[in-house]
Each structure stands twice: as structure tokens, then as C-alpha cells.
N, C-alpha and C positions, 0 to 999 in steps of 0.2 A: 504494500500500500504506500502511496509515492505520499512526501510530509510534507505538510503545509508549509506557507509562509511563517506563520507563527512557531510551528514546533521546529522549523527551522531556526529560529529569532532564540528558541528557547537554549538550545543544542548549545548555540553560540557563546551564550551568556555563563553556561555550565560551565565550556568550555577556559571560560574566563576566571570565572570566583572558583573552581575547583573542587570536588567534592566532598573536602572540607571545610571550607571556609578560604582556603589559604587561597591565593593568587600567583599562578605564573606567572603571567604579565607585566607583573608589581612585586620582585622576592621580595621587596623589602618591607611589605607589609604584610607579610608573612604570620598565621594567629599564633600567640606565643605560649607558652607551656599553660594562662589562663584561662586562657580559652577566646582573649579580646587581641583584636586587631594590634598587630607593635604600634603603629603609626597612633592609633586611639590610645594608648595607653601613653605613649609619649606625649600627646597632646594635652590627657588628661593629667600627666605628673606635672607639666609645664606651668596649666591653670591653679593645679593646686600649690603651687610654692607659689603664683603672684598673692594666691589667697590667704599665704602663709606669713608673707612680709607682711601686708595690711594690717594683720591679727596681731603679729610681733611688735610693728610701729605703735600698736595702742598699749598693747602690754609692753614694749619701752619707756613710753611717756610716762605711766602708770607707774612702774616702777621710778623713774627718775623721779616725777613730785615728791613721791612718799619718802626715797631716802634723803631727799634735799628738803623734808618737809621734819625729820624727827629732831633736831633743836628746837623747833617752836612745839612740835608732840610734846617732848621730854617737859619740855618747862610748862607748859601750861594745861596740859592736859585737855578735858573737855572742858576746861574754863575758858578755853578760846573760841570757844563757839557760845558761850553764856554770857561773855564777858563785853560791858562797849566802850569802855575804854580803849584809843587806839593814840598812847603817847610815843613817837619815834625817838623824843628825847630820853626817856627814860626806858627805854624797851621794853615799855608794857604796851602788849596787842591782844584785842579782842574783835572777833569776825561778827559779832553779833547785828551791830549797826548794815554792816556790807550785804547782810545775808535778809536783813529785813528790808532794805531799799530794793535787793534783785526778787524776791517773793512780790513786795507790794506793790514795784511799778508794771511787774508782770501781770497780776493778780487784775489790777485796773483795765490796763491795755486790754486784755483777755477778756473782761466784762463789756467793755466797749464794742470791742473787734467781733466777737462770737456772734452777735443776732446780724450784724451789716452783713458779714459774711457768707451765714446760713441763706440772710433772704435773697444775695446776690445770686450764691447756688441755684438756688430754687428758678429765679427768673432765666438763670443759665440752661439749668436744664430741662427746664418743663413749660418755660412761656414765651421764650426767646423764638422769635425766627430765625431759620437760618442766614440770613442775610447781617444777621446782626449777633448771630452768637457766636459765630468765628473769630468775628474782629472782636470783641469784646473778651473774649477767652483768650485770647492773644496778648490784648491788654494788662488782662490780671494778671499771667502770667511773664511779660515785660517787669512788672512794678515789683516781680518778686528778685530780678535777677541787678536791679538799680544799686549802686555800692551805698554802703552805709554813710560811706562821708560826705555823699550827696541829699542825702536824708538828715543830716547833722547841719549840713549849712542851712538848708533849707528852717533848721528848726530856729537856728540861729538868729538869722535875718530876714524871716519872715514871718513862723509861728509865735516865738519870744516875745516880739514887742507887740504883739498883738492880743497875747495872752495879758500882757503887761497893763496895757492902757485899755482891752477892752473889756475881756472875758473876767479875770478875776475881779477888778473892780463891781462889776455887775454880780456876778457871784457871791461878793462878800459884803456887799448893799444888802442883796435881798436873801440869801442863804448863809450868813453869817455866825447863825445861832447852832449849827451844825460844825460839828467838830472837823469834817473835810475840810469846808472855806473860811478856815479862821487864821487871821494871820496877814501881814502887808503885800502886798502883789508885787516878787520880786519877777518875775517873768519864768528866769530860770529856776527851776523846782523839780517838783515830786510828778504835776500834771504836765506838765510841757513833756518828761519824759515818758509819762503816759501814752502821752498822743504820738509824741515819735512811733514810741512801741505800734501802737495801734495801726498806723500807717506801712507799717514793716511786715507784720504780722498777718492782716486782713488777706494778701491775696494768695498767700500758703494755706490757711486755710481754705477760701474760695474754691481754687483752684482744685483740689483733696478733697473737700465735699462735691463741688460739682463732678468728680471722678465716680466718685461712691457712687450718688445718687444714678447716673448713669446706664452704671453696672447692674441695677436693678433691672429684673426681665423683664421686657413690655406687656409679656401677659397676664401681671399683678394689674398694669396700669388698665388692660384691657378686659380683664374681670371684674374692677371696681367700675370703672363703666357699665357694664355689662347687667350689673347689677344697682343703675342707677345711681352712681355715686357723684357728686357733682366735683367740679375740676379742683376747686381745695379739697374735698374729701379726698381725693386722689393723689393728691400733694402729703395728707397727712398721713397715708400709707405707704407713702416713696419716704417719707419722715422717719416712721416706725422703722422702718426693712434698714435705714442709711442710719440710723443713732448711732450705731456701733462705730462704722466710719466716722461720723462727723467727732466723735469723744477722739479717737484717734485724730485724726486731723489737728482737733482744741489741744491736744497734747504736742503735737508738731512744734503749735507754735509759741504755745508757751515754753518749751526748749530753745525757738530762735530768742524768743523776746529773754528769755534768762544767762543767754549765751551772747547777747547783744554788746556791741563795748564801746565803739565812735561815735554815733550816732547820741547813745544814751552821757557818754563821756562829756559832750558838748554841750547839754543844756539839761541836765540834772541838778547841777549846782556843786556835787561834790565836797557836800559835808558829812560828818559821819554822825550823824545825828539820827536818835530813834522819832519821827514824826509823824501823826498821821492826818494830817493836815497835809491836802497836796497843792498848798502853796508855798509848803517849806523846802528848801534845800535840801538834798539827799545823797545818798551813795550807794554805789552796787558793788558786788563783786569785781566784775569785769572794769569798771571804771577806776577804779582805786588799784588794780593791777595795772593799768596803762598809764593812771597819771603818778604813781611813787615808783614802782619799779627802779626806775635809772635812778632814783634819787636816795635809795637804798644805801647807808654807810657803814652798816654791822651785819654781822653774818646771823644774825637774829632778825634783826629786821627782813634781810632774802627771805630767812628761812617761814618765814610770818604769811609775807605774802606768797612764797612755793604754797601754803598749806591752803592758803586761797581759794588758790589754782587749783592743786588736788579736789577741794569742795566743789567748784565748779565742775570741774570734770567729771565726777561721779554723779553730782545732781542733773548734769545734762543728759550722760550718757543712759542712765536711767527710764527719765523722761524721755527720749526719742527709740529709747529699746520697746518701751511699754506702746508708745503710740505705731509704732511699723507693725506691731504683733497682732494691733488690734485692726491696724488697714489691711493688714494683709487677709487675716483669717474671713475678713467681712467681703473683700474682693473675692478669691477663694471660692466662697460658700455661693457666691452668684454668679462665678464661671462655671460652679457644678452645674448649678440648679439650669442652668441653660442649656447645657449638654446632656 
């Protein structure tokens, strides 16, 4: 019986991969005593050592803080993180001030930033036309890749004295009696580096929910129809199905807004003062590493702010582990659900 075209095509290709696996063609990719292709296993030992430096370079840094961090360990124990005293003359240091300026102007920013966000999402993904949700998801995502120190001028010589002469005054006119706006309108504060934050922060989130929300199957949106649901009903079930995402997301960016340092550096004010007034002057972590650093003259005081840094770094990494865990598994669960 004379062979087709096909069992011919077939014959061929046998003829090629080998009836092991291995290839004539190709000895050198040859299947190796694993049972996996040499050339795949070489690829795959390649990816895993870039995978292996990345891992090393955090567990480097990781280590270096900590050993350049146990002079101010040894003396101060956890009273350096209780403590707010921060005298460079006498080398008494306590993180406590640095640690509540980076919590509260993130904590604000992130009250701010959270509902703009969500509703921006929402119009991104479920009211927007296409003619206008490209360019505008473009946009959001432009404003996230803007450098900080353009955000920092900006706060500068434009938000500052405006916060200055118009906002707080008005603020502390009519909302005065409340412990936020109590206090002289120095411009640079606690709110001005709020708003930076908020500014910084919004389109990472944005961006990350509108993602979520997305990823939702159409057939949720098309059985809430289906069953008479009207177009916000149907928003509050892309809401329910996306929570998980958008809390990952909120966690995003309270990591950028906590890991923030020029921007916030520039129009904080940079005292280390406990306030909760956010007309007052303030200090972060990140800030107070960039502007004492060089100015560092005892091996205490380094080692003060190393431990800083160490805090930062484990507060950050933390927060951005716990938010990718939470995007992922929610992305995840709605490429199953589609397939």
C-alpha cells in the first residue's frame, strides 16, 4: 500500500528526533542520562544561576545592614525602635519619630489615593470606551514611571505655597478644632507629603486594579445581566470577585509610598518630631537616610542609621511579598476559571 503524503511527512520527522528522543541531526543535543534534552538543561542551569545572583544580591544587602547594623543592636537594643530621641551630638538615637512619619504619611496618602483609584479602575474597565480607555491606561501608567524628583519639584514650587496661602489656612479657619489642622500653615509638613504620596501612588494602584478587574470572566458580567442586574449591580460583583486584587494592589502601594525618599525628602519638613497634626513638620525613614547619611561623624551614628535601613528593608520587603501573593493567586484563580 503506496504512503501518503502525511505518513510520509511522519517517516521524516522520526527520522529526525530518533526513536529516543535523541537527534542525529543535532548530536549535541543529544537526551542526557535525565532523560531532558542537554541543550534544555543547559538553558535551564543558565536561568537558574541569573535566578541565583538576584536571590544572593538581597540576601547580600540583608546581611551587610545587619552586620553594619549591631553597634547601634548592641547599645540600644529595642529601645531604638521605642525611643525618639534622635541627638547626633551625644549619640543617643531612636527610630521611633522616622518610623511614625513613614506609617502616617503613608497611612494618609493611602486613604486619599485608595477610593480615586478604585473609581478610576472601575471607569477603566467597565464604562470607558474604547477610544478612550487606551489612551487613558497609557496615561496612568506614564505617571507611574515619572522620576521622583520631578514629583518633588513639583511639590516644591507648586503644591507648597499653595498648600501655604490657600488650603491650610482654610483648613485651620474652619476645621481647627480637630487635632489634624491644628497648628501654623508652614506649607512644608506632614500633608504636603501626603499628597506627594498620593500623587505617586494612585496610578500603581489604578493600573493593578484595573488589571484585576479585567481578568474577571465576562460570563459573571453576563449572568448578572442575564438575571436583571443593572450596570452598578454588575460593577458590585466585578467589586466582590476583584477585593482580593485590589487589597493586593493597596498593598503595592503603600510599599512604594513607604519606600518613597526624594520626592517625600523635599517637602516633609524633616523634623523628627512625633505629630499628628498634618500641618506639622515630619520625618520618614527614607528621608532622614538621605539627608544625615554623608553627614554621619561616629561609627554609631553609621551604624544608627544602617539599622534604619535594615527596618526599611524588611518593612518593605514584606509588604510587597504579601501584596504579589495576593495578585497573583487572584489572577491565577481567573485564568483557571476561564479555561
Amino acid at each position: 500500500m503506496p504512503f501518503s503524503k502525511k505518513d510520509h511527512r511522519n517517516e521524516k520527522l522520526q527520522q529526525v528526533d530518533g526513536s529516543k528522543g535523541s537527534s542525529p541531526a543535532f548530536p549535541f543535543f543529544r537526551t542526557g542520562a535525565s532523560g531532558k534534552n542537554i541543550g534544555d538543561l543547559i538553558f535551564e542551569n543558565i536561568t537558574r544561576f541569573f535566578a541565583f545572583i538576584l536571590l544572593s544580591l538581597v540576601l547580600i544587602m540583608l546581611f551587610e545592614m545587619l552586620r553594619k547594623s549591631i553597634p547601634s543592636i548592641d547599645k540600644f537594643g529595642w529601645g531604638f525602635i521605642t525611643s525618639q530621641e534622635w541627638d547626633p551630638v551625644h549619640d543617643n538615637f531612636g527610630a521611633l519619630p522616622f518610623i511614625f512619619g513613614t506609617l502616617y504619611s503613608s497611612l494618609i496618602a493611602l486613604i486619599i489615593a485608595l477610593p480615586l483609584s478604585v473609581g478610576i479602575a472601575i471607569f477603566l474597565s467597565e464604562f470607558a470606551p474604547k477610544w478612550l480607555e487606551q489612551p487613558m491606561s497609557l496615561l496612568v501608567e506614564l505617571l507611574a514611571a515619572i522620576p521622583s524628583i520631578v514629583y518633588g519639584l513639583f511639590g516644591i514650587f507648586v503644591m507648597t505655597p499653595w498648600l501655604r496661602k490657600v488650603v491650610e489656612p482654610f483648613l485651620g479657619d474652619h476645621l481647627g478644632f480637630i487635632f489634624l489642622f491644628k497648628g501654623p500653615p508652614y506649607g512644608l509638613g506632614m500633608l504636603a507629603a501626603a499628597l506627594i504620596l498620593t500623587i505617586m501612588i494612585l496610578p500603581i494602584i489604578t493600573s493593578i486594579s484595573r488589571d484585576i478587574m479585567k481578568s474577571i470572566p465576562e460570563t459573571q458580567r453576563e449572568a448578572a445581566f442575564a438575571l436583571g442586574a443593572t450596570k452598578w449591580e454588575v460593577v458590585k460583583v466585578v467589586l466582590t470577585g476583584a477585593k482580593s486584587g485590589i487589597l493586593g494592589a493597596t498593598l503595592l502601594g503603600l510599599g512604594r509610598a513607604v519606600g518613597e525618599t526624594m520626592a517625600v525628602t523635599m517637602v516633609i519638613g524633616n523634623r523628627p518630631d512625633i505629630s499628628f497634626s498634618l500641618f506639622d513638620p515630619g520625618h520618614t525613614m527614607a528621608s532622614v537616610l538621605a539627608n544625615e547619611f554623608t553627614e554621619a561623624t561616629s561609627d554609631l551614628y553609621v551604624s544608627s542609621l544602617i539599622e534604619i535601613a535594615l527596618l526599611l528593608f524588611v518593612m518593605t520587603m514584606i509588604l510587597n511579598a504579601i501584596a504579589r501573593l495576593i495578585v497573583w493567586s487572584v489572577t491565577k484563580k481567573y485564568n483557571r476559571a476561564e479555561l
